[in-house]
Steps between C-alpha positions, in 0.01 A plus 500: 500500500332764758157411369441762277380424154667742251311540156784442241525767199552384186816519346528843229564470160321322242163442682503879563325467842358832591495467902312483730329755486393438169443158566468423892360147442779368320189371239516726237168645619642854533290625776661876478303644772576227758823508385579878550306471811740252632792688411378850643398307827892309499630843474299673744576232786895550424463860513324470872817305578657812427730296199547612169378337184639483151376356171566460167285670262418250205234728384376861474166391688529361819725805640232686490334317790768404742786835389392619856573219674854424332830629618746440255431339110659341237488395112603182383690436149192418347370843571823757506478600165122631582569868585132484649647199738808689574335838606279258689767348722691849528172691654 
């Protein structure tokens, strides 16, 4: 181990877990605006490291805040027959 602690993600699936940034205590508390904060402020430092970011979109929301700071996007299976989710992830 190089000391870092890593938060683990719970597995997808049944238990539907919606992310973090839907969920960034792991608790079920869904604290949305610390959540999206937390996101937009992960993106932002790897876009000052001059790296792109990608993400899967899991919902028509959340692209909304970070679209600017994402290079490249994806749907899952879950979501490919959305044409919403598709037009999402195409631009």
């Amino acid at each position: 181990s190089n000391g870092e602690s890593r938060m683990p993600a719970p597995p997808l699936g049944a238990g539907r877990w919606s992310g973090a940034m839907y969920d960034p205590g792991l608790d079920g508390s869904f604290q949305l605006n610390r959540g999206f904060r937390q996101a937009r402020q992960l993106l932002v430092d790897i876009a000052r490291l001059g790296l792109p970011a990608g993400c899967l979109y899991l919902d028509s929301i959340s692209p909304q805040f970070i679209a600017d700071l994402v290079s490249w996007s994806a749907v899952g299976a879950s979501t490919a027959a959305s044409a919403l989710h598709r037009e999402l992830a195409s631009g």
